[in-house]
C-alpha positions as CSV (number, residue, x, y, z in Angstrom):
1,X,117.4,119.4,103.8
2,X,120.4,117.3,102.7
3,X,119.5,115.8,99.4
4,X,121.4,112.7,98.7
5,X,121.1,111.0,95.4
6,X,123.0,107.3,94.8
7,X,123.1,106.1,91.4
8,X,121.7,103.0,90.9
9,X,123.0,102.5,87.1
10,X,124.6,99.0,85.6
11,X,128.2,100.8,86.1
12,X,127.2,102.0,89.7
13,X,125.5,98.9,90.5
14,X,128.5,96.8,89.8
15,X,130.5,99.4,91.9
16,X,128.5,98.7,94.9
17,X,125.8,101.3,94.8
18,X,123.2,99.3,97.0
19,X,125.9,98.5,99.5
20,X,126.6,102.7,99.7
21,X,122.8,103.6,100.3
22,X,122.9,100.9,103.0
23,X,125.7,102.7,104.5
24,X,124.2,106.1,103.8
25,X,120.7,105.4,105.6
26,X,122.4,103.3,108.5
27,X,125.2,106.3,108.9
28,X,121.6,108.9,109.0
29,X,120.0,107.0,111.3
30,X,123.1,106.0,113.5
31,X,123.6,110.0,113.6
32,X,119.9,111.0,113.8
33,X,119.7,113.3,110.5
34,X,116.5,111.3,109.4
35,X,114.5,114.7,109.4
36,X,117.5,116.5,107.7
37,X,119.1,114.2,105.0
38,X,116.5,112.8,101.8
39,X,118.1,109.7,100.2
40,X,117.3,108.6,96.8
41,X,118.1,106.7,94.0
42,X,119.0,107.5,90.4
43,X,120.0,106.5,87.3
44,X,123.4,107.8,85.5
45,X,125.3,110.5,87.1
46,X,127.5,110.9,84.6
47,X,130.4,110.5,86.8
48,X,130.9,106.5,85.9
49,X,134.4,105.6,86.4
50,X,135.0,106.9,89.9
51,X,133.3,104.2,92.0
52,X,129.7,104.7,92.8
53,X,128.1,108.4,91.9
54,X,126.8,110.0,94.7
55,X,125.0,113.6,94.4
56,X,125.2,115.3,97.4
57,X,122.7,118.8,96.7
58,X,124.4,119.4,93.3
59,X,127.6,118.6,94.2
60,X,128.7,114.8,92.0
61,X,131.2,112.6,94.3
62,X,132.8,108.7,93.6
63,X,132.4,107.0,96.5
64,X,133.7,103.5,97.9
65,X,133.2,101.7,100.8
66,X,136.5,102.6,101.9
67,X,136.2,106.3,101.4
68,X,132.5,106.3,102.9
69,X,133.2,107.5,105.9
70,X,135.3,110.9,105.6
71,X,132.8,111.4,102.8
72,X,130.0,110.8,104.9
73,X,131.4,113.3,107.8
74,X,132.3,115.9,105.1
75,X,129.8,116.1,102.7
76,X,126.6,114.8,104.3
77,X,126.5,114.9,108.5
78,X,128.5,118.4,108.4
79,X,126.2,120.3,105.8
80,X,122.7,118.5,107.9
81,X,123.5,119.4,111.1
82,X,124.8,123.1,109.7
83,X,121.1,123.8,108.8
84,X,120.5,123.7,112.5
């Protein structure tokens, strides 16, 4: 299991952090990886000034709309379908 955690914090949330999980879930469903990726919200990240905090296992990322999709490919659909 892929567990993805979006921070949902005032710094995030200005960033776009709703807009990101929108994209997460569609991108999970889009790629059926519903039984392998868990996506969550949290608060503070720690990782504030480099776009919206996203915690991929226990790995910390910035991510923007624009970088969304390498990120997405990389670090969440690659590791899912890896677990077979």
């Amino acid at each position: 299991m892929v567990n993805v955690n979006v921070c949902v914090g005032s710094s995030c949330h200005i960033r776009g952090s709703y807009k990101i999980i929108e994209l997460i879930n569609n991108a999970v469903k889009e790629n059926e990886l519903t039984e392998k990726v868990k996506v969550s919200a949290a608060f503070c990240l720690g990782h504030c000034m480099n776009g919206v905090s996203v915690k991929v296992n226990e790995q910390v990322f910035g991510v923007n709309e624009d970088s969304f999709n390498e990120f997405f490919e990389e670090n969440i659909k690659k590791p899912a379908l890896a677990e077979g």
